[in-house]
N, C-alpha and C positions, 0 to 999 in steps of 0.2 A: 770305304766307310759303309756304314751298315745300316739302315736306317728303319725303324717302325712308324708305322703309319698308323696314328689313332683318327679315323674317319673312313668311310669308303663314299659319300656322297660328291658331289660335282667339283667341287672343292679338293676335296681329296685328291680327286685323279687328274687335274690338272697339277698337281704334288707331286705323284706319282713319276708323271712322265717328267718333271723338273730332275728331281732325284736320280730316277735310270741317266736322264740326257746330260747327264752334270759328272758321269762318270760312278756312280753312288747302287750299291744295293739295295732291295729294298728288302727288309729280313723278313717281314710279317705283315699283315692287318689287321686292324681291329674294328667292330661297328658293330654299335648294339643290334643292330639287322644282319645278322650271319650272313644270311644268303648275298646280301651287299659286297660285305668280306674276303666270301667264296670268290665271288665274280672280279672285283677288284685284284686280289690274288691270282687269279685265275690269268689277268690279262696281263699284272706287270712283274708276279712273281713273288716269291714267301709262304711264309706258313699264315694260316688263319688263329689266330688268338683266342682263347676262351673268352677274355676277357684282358682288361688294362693292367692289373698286373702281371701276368703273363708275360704280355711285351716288357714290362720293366724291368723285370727280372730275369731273360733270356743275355746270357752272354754275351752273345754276337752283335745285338743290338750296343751302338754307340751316339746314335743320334737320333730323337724321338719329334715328329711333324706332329702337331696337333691340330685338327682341320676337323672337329667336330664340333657341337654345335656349343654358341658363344659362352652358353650357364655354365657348361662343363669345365672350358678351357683353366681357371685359375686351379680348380682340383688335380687336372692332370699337370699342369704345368709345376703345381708344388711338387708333386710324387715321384717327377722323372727328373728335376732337379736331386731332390732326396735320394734317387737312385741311380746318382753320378752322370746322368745322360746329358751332353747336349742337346737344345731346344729350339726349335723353329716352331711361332706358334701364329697360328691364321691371328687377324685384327678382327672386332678387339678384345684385348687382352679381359676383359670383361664391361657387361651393361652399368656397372656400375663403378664409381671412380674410390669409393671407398672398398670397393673390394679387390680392387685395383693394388691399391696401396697396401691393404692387409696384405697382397699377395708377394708385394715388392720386401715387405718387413719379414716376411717368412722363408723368402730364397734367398735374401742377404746381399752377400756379395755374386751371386751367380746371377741377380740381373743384368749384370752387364755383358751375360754369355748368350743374354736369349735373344735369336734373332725373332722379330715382331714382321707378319705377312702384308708389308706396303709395297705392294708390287709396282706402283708407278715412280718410284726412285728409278727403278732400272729399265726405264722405255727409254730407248736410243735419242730422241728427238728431245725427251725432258733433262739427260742427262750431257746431251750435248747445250742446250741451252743455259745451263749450269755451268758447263765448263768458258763459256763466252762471259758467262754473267764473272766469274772470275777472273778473266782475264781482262776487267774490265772495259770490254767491249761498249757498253754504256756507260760508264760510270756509274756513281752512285744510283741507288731504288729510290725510285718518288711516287709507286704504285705498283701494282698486282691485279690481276684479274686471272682469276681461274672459272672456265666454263666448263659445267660437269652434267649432262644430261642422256638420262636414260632411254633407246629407244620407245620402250615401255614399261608399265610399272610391273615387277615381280606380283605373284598371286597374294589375295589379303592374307592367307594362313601362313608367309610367311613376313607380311610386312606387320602383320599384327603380335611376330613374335620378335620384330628384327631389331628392338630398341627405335626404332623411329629415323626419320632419315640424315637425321642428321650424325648417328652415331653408328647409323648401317651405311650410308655413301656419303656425306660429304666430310666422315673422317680421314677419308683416303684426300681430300682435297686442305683440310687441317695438317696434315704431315706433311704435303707437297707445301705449304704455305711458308709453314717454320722453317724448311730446307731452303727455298728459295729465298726467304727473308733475309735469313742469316741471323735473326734475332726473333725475342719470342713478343708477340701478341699481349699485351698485358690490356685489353679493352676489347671486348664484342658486342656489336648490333646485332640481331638475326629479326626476321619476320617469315612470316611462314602462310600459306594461304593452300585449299583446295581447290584446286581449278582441271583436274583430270577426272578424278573418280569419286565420288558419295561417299563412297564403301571405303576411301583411305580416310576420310575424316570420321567416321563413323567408328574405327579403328581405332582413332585416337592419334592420327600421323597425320602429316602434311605432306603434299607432292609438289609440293613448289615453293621453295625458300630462296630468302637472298641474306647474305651475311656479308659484314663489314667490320675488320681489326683493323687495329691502331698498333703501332709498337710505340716502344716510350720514344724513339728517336723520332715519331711523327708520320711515318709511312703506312697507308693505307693498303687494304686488301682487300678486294670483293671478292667473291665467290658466290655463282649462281649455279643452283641445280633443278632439277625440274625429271621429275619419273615418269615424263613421254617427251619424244623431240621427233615427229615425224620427218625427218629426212634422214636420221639413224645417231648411231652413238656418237655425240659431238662432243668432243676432249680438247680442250684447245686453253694455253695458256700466255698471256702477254704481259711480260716484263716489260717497263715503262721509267727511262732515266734521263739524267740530266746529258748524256749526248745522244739519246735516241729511243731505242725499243726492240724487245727481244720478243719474237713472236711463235709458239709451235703452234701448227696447225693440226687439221685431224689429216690422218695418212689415208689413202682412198685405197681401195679392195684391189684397186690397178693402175696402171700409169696409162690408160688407154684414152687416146681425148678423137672424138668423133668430128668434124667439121664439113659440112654440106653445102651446095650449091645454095639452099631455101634458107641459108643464113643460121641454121641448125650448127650451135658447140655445145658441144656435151662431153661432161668428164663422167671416171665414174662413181659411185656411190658411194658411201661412208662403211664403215662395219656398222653392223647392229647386232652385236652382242660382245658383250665383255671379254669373253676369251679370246676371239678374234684380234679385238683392237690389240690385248696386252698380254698375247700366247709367248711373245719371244719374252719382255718386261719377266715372268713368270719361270721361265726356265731359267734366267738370269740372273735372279734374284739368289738361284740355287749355286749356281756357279759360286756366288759372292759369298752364300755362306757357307761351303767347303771352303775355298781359298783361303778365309779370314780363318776357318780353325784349324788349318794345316801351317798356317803363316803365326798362328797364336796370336791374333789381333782381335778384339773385340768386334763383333759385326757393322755391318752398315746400316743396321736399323736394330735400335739399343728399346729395352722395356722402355724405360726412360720416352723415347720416341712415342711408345704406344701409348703411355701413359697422359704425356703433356695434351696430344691428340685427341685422347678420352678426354679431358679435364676441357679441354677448349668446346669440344660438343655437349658437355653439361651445362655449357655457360651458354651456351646458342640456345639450350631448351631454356633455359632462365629468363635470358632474353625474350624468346618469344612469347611466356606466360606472363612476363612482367612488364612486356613492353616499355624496355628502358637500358641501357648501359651496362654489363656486366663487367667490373673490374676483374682481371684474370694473375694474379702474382706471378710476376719472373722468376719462379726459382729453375 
């Protein structure tokens, strides 16, 4: 399979090598930064694109990644819909939940072709605890805790264009939520506070929230995130039931554990940076959405996914301005 790459930035080429490592051509790229393009091209291979229709309208292309920046994605994702392409498109689907929807009403029934970029479905550790949570290893869910914390915070010029954090990182922690739930969230708390930086509040963001759903059947969920964690990127999720608890922890850089005469044990470090932690989650996500369109299955992470996702981080900023309960519809 063939694939066009609309982006060349950090994003992208973490794409890139998914696609090549997944068995997949990469036919072309595209980025309004040529020279990006060149380079990208340059390293994993294709023609450079004039422009986005270009890649729509090349033959060869059959499946279109879009990994450029969040305003654009609903415009390309209509277009390469409309020009027969399947769609893998980075999270999220858009900053806003209403255009979300116009987008959903515009590609019909082909939203259920488009793979949506939550790359923490597919970390070994999150999907083997899924597969216990199934096999009801605990029994029934009587709680959730997802811990999501940044080394440190991205620069203001991008957290001041990122939608805010809750719909730039803790919607990766909203999709892990409703996956592990099994059911959707119809009630959100969120609070949100400045405690790292001036310049995030100043911005108009917050670098330290805590959120709390309800589903109708009564099961709670916390999720904390926080855009510095000085001992590195801490990913860590615990399922919590009626015969016990499902725990992934964070994976460490190495399996090396030090221990000394002076009483010295030392393991070692965490990752501190996101590709790191979820470089295999990432290639694997590609693997799942070739499989599923050679198999003719609808993907493992459906519009639908990014959407409800979106719609829960809209109610989190609600939350926080309103200081109060945000009812969420199960549909």
């Amino acid at each position: 399979m063939r694939v066009a790459l609309l982006g060349a930035g950090r994003i992208a080429e973490v794409h890139a090598r998914g696609i090549r490592s997944a068995g997949a051509e990469l036919a072309g790229v595209y980025d309004l930064r040529r020279e990006a393009a060149e380079a990208a091209a340059g390293r994993f291979g294709g023609e450079v694109y004039a422009d986005v229709e270009a890649a729509l309208v090349d033959p060869r292309v059959e499946a279109v990644a879009i990994a450029t920046p969040t305003d654009t994605h609903v415009d390309y994702l209509v277009r390469a819909v409309a020009a027969g392409k399947h769609v893998f498109c980075e999270k999220p689907i858009d900053l806003s939940v209403a255009r979300a929807l116009e987008c959903r009403d515009r590609i019909g029934d082909a939203a259920d072709r488009v793979q949506i970029g939550f790359n923490r479905r597919f970390d070994r550790t999150f999907a083997r605890l899924r597969e216990r949570l199934g096999e009801g290893a605990i029994g029934r869910i009587e709680n959730l805790t997802i811990i999501s914390r940044d080394p440190a915070p991205a620069p203001i010029s991008y957290l001041a264009s990122s939608g805010g954090i809750l719909k730039d990182m803790t919607i990766h922690d909203f999709d892990m939520a409703r996956l592990i739930l099994g059911e959707e969230p119809v009630e959100v708390f969120a609070t949100g506070s400045v405690l790292v930086d001036p310049a995030i509040g100043e911005a108009g963001d917050h670098d330290s929230i805590s959120v709390v759903m309800r589903t109708a059947s009564g099961v709670q969920c916390q999720i904390l995130n926080t855009r510095r964690c000085a001992f590195g990127y801490d990913q860590r999720i615990e399922v919590f039931g009626e015969k016990g608890s499902l725990r992934a922890e964070n994976p460490l850089v190495d399996e090396l554990r030090v221990n000394l005469a002076d009483g010295t044990d030392m393991r070692s470090r965490l990752s501190d940076f996101f590709l790191d932690r979820y470089i295999d989650a990432f290639a694997a996500q590609w693997v799942s959405f070739f499989a599923n369109l050679w198999a003719g299955r609808p993907p493992a992470v459906t519009f639908r996914d990014g959407l409800r996702a979106l719609e829960l981080a809209e109610a989190g900023n609600r939350s926080i301005a309103e200081r109060r309960v945000i009812e969420v519809p199960a549909h």
